[in-house]
N, C-alpha and C positions, 0 to 999 in steps of 0.2 A: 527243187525238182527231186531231189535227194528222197526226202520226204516222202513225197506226194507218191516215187514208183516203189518205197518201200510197203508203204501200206495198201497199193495198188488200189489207191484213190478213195478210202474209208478216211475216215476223219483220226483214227487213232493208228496205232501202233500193239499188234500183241508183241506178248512173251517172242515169241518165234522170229517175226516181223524186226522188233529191234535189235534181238541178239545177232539177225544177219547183218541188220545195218552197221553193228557199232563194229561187226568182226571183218566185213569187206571195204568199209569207207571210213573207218576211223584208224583202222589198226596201224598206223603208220605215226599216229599221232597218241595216241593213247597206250600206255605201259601194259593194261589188263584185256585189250580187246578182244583177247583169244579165253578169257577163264569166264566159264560160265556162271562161278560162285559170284565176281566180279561185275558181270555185267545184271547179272539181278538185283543187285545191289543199288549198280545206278539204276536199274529202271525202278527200285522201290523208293529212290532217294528223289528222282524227278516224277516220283507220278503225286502232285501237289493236290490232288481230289479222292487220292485210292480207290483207281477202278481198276487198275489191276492190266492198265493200255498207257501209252505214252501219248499225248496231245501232241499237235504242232508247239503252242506254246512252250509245252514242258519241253519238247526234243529241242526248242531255240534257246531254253533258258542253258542247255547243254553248249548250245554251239556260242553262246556268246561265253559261257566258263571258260571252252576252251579256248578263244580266242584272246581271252583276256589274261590265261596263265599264258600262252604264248608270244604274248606281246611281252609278258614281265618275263619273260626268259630272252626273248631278245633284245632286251634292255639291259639286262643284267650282264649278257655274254659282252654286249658294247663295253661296258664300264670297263675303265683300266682299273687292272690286279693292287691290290696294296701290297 
């Protein structure tokens, strides 16, 4: 849903479109969410066709990164200290 009311129902995501996303629903989770050098960055790192717009696919290939360093950070914190 995330998605769908960012691009306000278009199939991609511009320049404008994602840097609002990653800056109002990510930023609590991600260290650069507020730098705009930073978020161009990922959206040239995930745009996998270079159109210059983020897919669903590209914006999930995002949310499964972030979930997967997430996970390894809370596996990590579990582990007892040597």
């Amino acid at each position: 849903m995330t998605f769908i009311k960012s691009s306000k129902g278009k199939e991609n995501l511009d320049s404008s479109s994602f840097k609002k996303l990653v800056s109002k629903q990510l930023g609590g989770i991600m260290e650069d969410a507020n730098s705009s050098s930073a978020i161009k960055e990922m959206q040239n790192g995930l745009d996998d066709n270079s159109d210059g717009k983020v897919s669903f696919q590209e914006y999930f290939n995002l949310i499964g990164y972030l979930a997967k360093s997430m996970s390894q950070k809370e596996s990590g914190a579990a582990e007892p200290a040597s």
